[in-house]
N, C-alpha and C positions, 0 to 999 in steps of 0.2 A: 447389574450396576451400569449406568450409564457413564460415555464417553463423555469428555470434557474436553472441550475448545477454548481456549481464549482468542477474545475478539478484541483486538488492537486498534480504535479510530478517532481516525481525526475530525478535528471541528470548528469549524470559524463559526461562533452562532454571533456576528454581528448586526442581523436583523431578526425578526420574527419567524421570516418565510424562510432563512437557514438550519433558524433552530428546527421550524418545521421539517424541514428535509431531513434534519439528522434523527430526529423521532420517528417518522415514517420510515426510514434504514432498519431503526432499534425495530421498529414492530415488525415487518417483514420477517428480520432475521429471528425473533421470537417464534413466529407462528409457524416457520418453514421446516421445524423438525418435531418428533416426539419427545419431550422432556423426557421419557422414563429412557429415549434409549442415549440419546444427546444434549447435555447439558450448556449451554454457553455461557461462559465469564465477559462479559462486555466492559470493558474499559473504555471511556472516550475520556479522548486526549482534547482537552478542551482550552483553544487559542484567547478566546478574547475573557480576559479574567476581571473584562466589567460585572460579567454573572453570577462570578462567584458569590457563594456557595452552592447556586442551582446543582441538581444532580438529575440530568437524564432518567426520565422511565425505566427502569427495568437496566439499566446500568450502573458502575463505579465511574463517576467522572473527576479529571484530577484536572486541575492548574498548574501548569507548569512554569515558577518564577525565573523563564529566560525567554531569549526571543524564540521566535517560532525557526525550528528546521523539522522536516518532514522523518531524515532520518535521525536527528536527535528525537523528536516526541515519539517515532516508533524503540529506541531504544528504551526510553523512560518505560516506558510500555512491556516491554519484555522483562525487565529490571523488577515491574510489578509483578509477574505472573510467572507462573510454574506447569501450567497443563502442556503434556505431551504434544496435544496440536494447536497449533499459535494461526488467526490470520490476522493480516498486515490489510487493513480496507481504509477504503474515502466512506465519506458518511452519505455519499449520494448514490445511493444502491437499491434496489429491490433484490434481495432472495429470494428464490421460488423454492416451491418443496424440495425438500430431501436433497440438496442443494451439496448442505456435507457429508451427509451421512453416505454419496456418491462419493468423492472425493477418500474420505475415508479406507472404503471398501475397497475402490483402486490400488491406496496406501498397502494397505493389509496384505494384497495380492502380488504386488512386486516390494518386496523389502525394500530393493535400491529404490525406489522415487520419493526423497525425499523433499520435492517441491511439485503442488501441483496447479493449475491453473482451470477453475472453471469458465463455463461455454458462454460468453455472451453476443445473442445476437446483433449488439449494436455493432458489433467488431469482428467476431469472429465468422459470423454467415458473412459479413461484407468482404470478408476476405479469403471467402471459400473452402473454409470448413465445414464437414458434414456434421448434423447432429447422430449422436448415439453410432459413433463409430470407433473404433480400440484407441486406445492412446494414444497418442501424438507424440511423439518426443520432441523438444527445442524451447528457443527463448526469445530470442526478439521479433514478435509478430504471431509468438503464443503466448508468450507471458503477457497477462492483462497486468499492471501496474497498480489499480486500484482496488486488485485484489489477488493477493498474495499468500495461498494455504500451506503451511510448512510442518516436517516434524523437527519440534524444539531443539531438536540435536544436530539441525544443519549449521546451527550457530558455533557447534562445537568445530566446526568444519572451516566455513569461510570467515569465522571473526563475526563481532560486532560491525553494526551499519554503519558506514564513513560517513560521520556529522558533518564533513566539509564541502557534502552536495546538503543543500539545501528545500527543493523543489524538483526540480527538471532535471532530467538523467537518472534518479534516485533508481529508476525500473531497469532501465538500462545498465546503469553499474553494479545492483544483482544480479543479473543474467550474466554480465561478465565475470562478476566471482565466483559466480556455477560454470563457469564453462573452464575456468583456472583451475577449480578444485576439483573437473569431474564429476559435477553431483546433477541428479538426474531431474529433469522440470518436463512433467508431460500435460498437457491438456485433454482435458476429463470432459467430452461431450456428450455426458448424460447428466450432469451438474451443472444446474442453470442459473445465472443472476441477470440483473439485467443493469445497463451504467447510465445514470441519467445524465450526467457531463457535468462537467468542470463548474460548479452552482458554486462555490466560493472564490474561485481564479477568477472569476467573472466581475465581482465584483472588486474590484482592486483595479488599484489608478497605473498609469502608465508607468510612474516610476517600479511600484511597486510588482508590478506585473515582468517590469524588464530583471529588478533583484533576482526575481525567484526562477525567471528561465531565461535570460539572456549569460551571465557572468556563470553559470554550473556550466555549461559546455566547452568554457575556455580551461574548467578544473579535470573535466574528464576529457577534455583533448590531452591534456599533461600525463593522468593517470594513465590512459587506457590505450590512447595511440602513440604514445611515444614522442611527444612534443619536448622539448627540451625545457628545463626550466627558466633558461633565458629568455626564451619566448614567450614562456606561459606569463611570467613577471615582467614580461614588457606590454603582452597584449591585456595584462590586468589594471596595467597603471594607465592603458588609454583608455581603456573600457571606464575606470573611475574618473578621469577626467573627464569625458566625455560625459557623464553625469554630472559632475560640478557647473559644468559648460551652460548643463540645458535647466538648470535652477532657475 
């Protein structure tokens, strides 16, 4: 009987060459396992619901009637699905073979890793990791963010995703709920994908660019470093003016 993943992603299809991008992810991650031994449930989370009712190749695409948060459309996402292993991805991915079914096998072999992160060379060679060498244990600077392999039951652990980062830090503020709860994150390099870049961040205008990663870092200074929340509520009312200003 074959294993079952769900595949959790997101999508701005507001061109052609997006939607392209996210079909070329879907197929990659199709073709990169055996169906008889690993099955994938693909969900995309899909932002611009001028398409609706379009449904992605080979996935369940859903419309989500609210604004876009990264970790709210990854909870939508979990809220749909039930398979033991969950990944959290951007839709601008190549997977290469056997991709999970590494990852997996790593799982299987230490009970505790219940987060793992596969190898990619746009990131991880440049930061001098070997390929095909034992696990890695850590999180910020192992943990790749656009792709996030979990067993379902970490959720039992650190909570639902804090919908109140909406973009930026989202990667950052899992690693710190695994380093709060103890829970193990290693990097698996013999699991390869490959990250083509930020092909929807790219397109978005300045304001919209500054929403989604300027104003989360003044929310995880508050959470995470200990900022006080007089602060946090004084540097957010300038940070919003400071928008109104530049209208």
């Amino acid at each position: 009987m074959p294993v079952f993943v769900d595949i959790i992603m997101l999508s701005l299809g507001k061109s052609q060459a997006l939607m392209d991008v996210t079909n070329q992810t879907i197929q990659s991650l199709l073709s990169s396992e055996d169906p008889a031994a690993i099955q994938f449930n693909i969900l995309v989370i899909e932002s611009n619901r001028d398409l609706k009712p379009y449904q992605y190749p080979g996935s369940t695409t859903l419309y989500p009637n609210t604004d876009f948060g990264y970790h709210k459309f990854m909870n939508i996402g979990l809220a749909r699905t039930g398979s033991e292993y969950v990944c959290l991805c951007n839709n601008d991915l190549i997977f290469h073979k056997n991709w999970a079914s590494e990852l997996i096998k790593a799982m299987e072999q230490d009970t505790e890793l219940l987060s793992a992160s596969p190898y990619d060379e746009n990131f991880h060679m440049v930061e001098g990791f070997p390929k095909y060498a034992e696990p890695f244990e850590g999180y910020m600077g192992v943990l790749s963010g656009w792709c996030i392999f979990v067993k379902r039951r970490i959720f039992d652990i650190i909570g639902q995703l804090d919908e109140r980062l909406v973009f930026w830090y989202c990667d950052a503020d899992f690693c710190q709920s695994l380093i709060k709860h103890g829970v193990k994150n290693c990097l698996i390099s013999s699991s390869f994908i490959t990250h083509l870049g930020s092909s929807s961040l790219k397109t978005l205008n300045t304001r919209e660019n500054e929403w989604l990663t300027r104003r989360p870092r003044l929310y995880y200074e508050y959470k995470w470093q200990h900022r006080s929340r007089l602060k946090y509520m004084r540097d957010l009312f300038a940070y919003k003016l400071h928008a109104i200003l530049k209208k």
